[in-house]
N, C-alpha and C positions, 0 to 999 in steps of 0.2 A: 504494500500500500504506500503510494504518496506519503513524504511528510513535507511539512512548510518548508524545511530549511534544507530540502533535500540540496547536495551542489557544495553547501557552502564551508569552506575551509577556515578551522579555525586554530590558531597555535595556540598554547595556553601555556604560558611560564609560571604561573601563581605558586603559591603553596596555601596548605590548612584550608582556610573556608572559604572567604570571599570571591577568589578568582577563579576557583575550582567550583562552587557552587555555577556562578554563574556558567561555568562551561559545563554542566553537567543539564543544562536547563537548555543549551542549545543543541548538547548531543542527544536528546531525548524527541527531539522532534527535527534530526534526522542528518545538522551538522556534522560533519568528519571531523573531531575534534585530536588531534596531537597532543599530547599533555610531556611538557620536557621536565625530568625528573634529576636531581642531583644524582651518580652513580654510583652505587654499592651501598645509600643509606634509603634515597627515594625521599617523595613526599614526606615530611615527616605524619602527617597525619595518618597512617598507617602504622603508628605506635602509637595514638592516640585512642583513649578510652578503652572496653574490652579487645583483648587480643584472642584471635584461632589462629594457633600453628604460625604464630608470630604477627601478624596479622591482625587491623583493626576490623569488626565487620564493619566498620563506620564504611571504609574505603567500598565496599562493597554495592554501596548506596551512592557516595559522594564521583566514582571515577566509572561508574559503567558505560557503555556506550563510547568511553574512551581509547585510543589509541598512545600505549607509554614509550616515550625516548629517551632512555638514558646518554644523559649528556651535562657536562661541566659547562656552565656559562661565563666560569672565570678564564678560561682559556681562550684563545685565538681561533682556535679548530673551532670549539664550542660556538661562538659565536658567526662565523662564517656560516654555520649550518642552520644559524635563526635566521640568516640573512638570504641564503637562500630559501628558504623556506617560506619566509615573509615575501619572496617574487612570486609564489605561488598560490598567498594564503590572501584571504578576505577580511580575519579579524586576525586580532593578537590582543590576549589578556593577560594583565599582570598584574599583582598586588606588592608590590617591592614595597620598600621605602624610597618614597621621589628622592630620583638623583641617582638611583644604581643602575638603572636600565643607561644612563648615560657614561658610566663610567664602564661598563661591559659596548661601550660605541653602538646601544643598541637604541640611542636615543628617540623619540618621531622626527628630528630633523634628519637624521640616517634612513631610517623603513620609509619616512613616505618618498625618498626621492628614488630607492629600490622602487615602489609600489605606491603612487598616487593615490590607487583606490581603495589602499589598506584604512580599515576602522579598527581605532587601539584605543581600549579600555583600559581605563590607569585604575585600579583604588588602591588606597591610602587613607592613613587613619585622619588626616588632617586634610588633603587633597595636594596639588602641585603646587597650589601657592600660597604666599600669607608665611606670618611672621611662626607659622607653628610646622608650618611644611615638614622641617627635616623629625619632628618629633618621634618616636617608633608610638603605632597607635595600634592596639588589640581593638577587638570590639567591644569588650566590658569598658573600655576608657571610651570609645564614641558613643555607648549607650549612656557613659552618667555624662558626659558634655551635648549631648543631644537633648537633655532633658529628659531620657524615659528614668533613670535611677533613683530620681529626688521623687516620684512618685509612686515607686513602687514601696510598699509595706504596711504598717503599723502607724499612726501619728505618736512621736513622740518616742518610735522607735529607730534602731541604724534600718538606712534603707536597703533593701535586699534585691538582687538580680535578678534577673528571669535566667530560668534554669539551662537555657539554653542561649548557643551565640546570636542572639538576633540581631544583632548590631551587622556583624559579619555578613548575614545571609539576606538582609536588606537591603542593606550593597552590592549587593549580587546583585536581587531584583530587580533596582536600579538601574544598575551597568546594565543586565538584559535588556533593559526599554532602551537605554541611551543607542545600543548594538543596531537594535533593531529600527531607532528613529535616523540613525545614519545611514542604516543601506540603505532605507526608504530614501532618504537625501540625495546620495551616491546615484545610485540608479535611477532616480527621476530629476536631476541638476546637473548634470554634466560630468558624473563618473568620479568625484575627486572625494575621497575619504576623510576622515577627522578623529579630533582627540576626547574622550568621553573622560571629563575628570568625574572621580566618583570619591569624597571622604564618607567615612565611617559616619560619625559626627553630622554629616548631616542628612545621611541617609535615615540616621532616627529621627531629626528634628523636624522632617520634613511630615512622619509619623502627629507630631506634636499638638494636631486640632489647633483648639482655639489659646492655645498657652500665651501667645505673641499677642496677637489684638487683647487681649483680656486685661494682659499687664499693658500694654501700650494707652488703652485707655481709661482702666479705672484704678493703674497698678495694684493688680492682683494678682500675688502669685501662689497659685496651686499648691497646697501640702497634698502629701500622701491621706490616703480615706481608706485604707487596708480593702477590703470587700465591694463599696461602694463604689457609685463613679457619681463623683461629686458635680452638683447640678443637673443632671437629669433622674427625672426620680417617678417612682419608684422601679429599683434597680440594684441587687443586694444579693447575699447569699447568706441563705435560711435555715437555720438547725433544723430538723427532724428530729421524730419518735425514736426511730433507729440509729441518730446519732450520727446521720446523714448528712450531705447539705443539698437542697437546692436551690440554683441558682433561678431566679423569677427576673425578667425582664418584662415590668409592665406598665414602661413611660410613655409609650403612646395614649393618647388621649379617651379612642374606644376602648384601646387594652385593658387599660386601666378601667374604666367603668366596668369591664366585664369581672375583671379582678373582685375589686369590690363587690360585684353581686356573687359571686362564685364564694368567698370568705364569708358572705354574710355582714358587709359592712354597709347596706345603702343609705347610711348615713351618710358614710364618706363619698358612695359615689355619686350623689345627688348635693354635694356639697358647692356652691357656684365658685369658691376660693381652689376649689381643687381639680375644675375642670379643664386646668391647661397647665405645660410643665411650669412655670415660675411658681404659679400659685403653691404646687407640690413639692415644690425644692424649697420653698419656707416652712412648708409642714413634713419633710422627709422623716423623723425621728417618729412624729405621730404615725403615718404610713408604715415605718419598717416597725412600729410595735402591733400594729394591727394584723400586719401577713406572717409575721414571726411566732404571733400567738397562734395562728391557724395554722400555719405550718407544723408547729412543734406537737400537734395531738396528734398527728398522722407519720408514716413511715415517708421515706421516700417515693419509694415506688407508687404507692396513692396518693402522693400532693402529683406529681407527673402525671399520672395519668389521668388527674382529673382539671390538670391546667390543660395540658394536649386539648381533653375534649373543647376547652372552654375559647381553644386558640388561643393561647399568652404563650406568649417565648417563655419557655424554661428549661432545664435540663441537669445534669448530673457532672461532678467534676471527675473528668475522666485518668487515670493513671495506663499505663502500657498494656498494661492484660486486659483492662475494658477494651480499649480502641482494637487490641487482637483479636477480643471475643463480638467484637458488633458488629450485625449481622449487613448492617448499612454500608460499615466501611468494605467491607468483603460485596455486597452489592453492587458498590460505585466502582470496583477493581480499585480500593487504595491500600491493599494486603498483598502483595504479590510474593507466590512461592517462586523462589530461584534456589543456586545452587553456591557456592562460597566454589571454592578453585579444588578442594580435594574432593568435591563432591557433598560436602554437608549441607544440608536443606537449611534453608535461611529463607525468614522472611524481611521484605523491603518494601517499603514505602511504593504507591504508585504514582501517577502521571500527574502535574499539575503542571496549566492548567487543559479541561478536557474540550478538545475541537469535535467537531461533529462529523469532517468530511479528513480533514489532514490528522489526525491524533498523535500523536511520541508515543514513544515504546520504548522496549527495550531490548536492543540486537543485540548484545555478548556481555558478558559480564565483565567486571571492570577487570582491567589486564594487573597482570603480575611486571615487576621492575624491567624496562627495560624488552617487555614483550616483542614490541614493537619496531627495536633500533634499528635492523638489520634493512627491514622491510621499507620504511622510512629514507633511510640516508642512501641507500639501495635506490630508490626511487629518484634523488636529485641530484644521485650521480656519483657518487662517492661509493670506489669500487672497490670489492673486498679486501685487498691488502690492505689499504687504507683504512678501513675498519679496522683492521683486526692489528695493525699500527696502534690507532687509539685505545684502543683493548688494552694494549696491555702496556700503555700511558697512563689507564684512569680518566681518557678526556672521554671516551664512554662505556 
């Protein structure tokens, strides 16, 4: 079957999340993605988190659809073979630290005059410019300078991360639209390529709603509301009988009314101060005692399914073995059984996001160190003594 990106050639120097994420998102709907790996240690993200047989499964999820070249980029040879590579290739991703893609002479004043119509995605934890540029930026550091960190937790307590890098995998996202808003460019303006800066930093802040207007004009700034989301209301998560929680989203206006009659409040919901959000974000505290009492006589599973009936967003907070066992995610194919490299059954995350006519998949499982080198450098000419020169240089 077609996919969208069927054709398009993409080198990937990144390491860890950000640059890898996003080439994992163009290999999935059909991009020939190269992924250039240091030699004899690789990505390091293949030591990261649990390992099989040395091995992260993460890798498994993060580099499928991938093709691996092991290769030094601190060498001459090394870079010579991004250089050819980049005559051949359409994108190039990279998440260095701005400034080293220049000092390996792989700068964009270098690739675009190999390839005009090359599109190169930079991230970085600060971006290419500005007084913070040369900074080393993780994602936990662009998620608390973006704003998401000073909002996550407790009021009154240290504020705590999101469990996972989303700082990193935002900027992916990011860098995907910027990818895809430049070929769009490229191929309908006259063929000429560009530079996608992408920081960390503000790949969250751009996340950030109304935090910027709010403080600009009545300077307000946002504390953390642990469960809540402060200003739209009612919007909470609710003990249970069983000790449960449910989460109730019922800030819409009819929601809410229905909420109300469903609890047995129509006080509340015939109340004129509470039939629009302001009115209920001065009464939130009244609101979250009123659903919190009617929540707490019942289990989980019958405050859900008697909100489902009543149409109120609600739902359950999900841990690894829910999202395994539900029958919806396995429904929509976001469970996919594959196989790890010795043959062990693993399950992986599926497609996002889902096309109707072009879809992503998944054609081979992510390559082992170096699968690929032979087949690659093979291809742009570089004949096997020569290889096997480098071999046993270490340049791959």
């Amino acid at each position: 079957m077609a996919r969208p990106l069927d054709g398009l050639r993409v080198i990937e120097l990144g390491q860890l999340i950000a640059g890898p994420f996003a080439g994992k998102m163009l290999a999935e709907f059909g991009a020939h993605v190269v992924k250039i790996e240091p030699p004899g240690t690789g990505d390091p993200l293949r030591k990261w988190r649990l390992l099989h047989e040395g091995t992260s499964v993460w890798w498994a999820v993060q580099s499928r659809n991938k093709q691996s070249v092991s290769l030094d980029l601190r060498t001459p040879e090394g870079q010579e073979v991004v250089r050819r590579l980049v005559a051949e290739s359409d994108v190039l991703i990279e998440n260095f630290r701005p400034g080293t893609m220049e000092v390996w002479n792989l700068g964009w004043d270098v690739l675009k005059e190999i390839n005009p119509r090359l599109v190169m995605l930079r991230v970085s934890g600060y971006g290419q410019t500005g007084p913070y540029r040369d900074r080393p930026g993780f994602g936990v550091v662009g998620e608390a300078m973006g704003g998401l960190r000073h909002l996550c937790g407790e009021p009154g307590h240290t504020p705590v991360r999101a469990g996972v890098s989303i700082g990193d995998s935002l900027s992916a996202l990011h860098g995907v639209i910027g990818i895809l808003l430049a070929l769009r460019h490229r191929d309908q303006n006259g063929g000429e390529g560009q530079v996608i800066d992408v920081a960390l930093y503000e790949s969250v802040f751009n996340m950030m709603e109304s935090l910027l207007p709010e403080y600009s004009v009545f300077g307000a700034v946002r504390q953390p509301a642990g469960s809540s989301l402060p200003g739209i209301a009612p919007t909470n998560a609710y003990h249970c009988a069983d000790g449960k929680y449910a989460l109730i989203a019922g800030n819409g206006d009819g929601i809410f009314r229905r909420l109300m009659e469903l609890i047995g409040r129509e006080d509340l919901r015939d109340d004129p101060e509470l039939a629009q959000n302001d009115g209920r974000v001065r009464q939130v505290q009244r609101l979250d005692a009123a659903i919190g009492d009617w929540a707490r006589e019942r289990t989980l599973d019958d405050v859900l399914n008697q909100l489902n009936e009543a149409r109120i967003p609600a739902g359950r907070i999900y841990d690894i073995a829910d999202i395994a066992a539900d029958p919806h995610y396995k429904a929509r194919g976001m469970i996919l059984d594959t196989q790890l490299e010795d043959g062990t059954p693993v399950q992986v995350p599926g497609i996002v996001p889902k096309l109707s006519a072009t879809p992503g998949g998944v054609r081979h499982a992510a390559p082992s160190l170096g699968e690929h080198t032979d087949a690659v450098l093979g291809d742009i000419g570089i004949d096997s003594n020569t290889r096997r020169a480098w071999r046993e240089q270490g340049i791959i």
